[in-house]
C-alpha angles and dihedrals in degrees: 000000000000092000120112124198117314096213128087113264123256135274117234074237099067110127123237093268094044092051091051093050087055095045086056100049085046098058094040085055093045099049098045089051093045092047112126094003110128099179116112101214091037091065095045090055091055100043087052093042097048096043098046092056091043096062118039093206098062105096100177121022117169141114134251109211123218114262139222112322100270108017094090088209125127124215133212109269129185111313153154129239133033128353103296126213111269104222132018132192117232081225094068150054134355099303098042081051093059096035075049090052104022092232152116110281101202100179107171084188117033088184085070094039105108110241097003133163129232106201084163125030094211095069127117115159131024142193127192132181132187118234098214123192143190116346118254120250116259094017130117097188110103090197108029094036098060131080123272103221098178131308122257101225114190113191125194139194091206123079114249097000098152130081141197086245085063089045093050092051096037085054090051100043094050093042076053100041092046093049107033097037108019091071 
């Protein structure tokens, strides 16, 4: 299948109900695609190529992969959009805050977002969400005691582009794509 949507991508404003249609017709793209594909990067690829044409507002879409064990430092992955920064610290930016937390990093203004890092000057707003696999033996945090597989950064050059309709979808599609693909 080497198809993507067949729909226009939409606009930042799309309203809540229009967003999670989207999001729905995303993730059942993606997962039929993905169905049977056991490569990492190619699901990533995927996952970043399929998202960034779906919203238009989605100017990089892409994921950093967890480095070597101990570095704490993430690495470009597969992505959409404009040339991305290679490697990024856990100790900085928006991305090393959610590889850090292992959370999601909604900032609806980078410019107020306290060490980060601006790979493109155009960017506004930014959400990142951690992809999360199996838990690690011997230990009883959900988030903190699973392994951090990479990071999905979506990048906008619009303020306050992302809802909590995106956040919601984008939850739901990395807790997927670290448990279904990542095995």
């Amino acid at each position: 299948m080497g198809e993507g949507l067949d729909v226009p991508p939409l606009p930042v404003t799309a309203s809540a109900a229009e967003r999670a249609a989207r999001y729905e017709l995303v993730a059942s793209a993606i997962k039929a695609v993905l169905a049977g594909e056991d490569d990492w990067v190619a699901a990533m690829a995927t996952v970043a190529c399929l998202l960034h044409e779906a919203f238009e507002y989605f100017h990089w879409t892409g994921f950093y992969q967890a480095g070597t064990p101990g570095k704490d430092t993430l690495v470009i992955g597969p992505y959409q959009g404009h040339m991305g920064c290679l490697r990024i610290p856990y100790n900085r930016g928006v991305c090393g805050a959610a590889a850090r937390t292992r959370s999601t990093q909604p900032v609806p203004n980078v410019s107020q977002f306290p060490g980060y890092i601006a790979c493109a000057s155009s960017t506004q707003s930014e959400v990142v969400v951690p992809v999360l696999g199996p838990s690690v033996p011997g230990s009883h945090d959900a988030g903190q005691g699973r392994l951090l597989l990479a990071v999905l950064d979506v990048d906008s050059d619009h303020p306050a582009a992302f809802t909590e309709v995106d956040k919601q979808y984008l939850e739901e599609l990395c807790a997927w794509l670290g448990q279904q693909v990542y095995r």
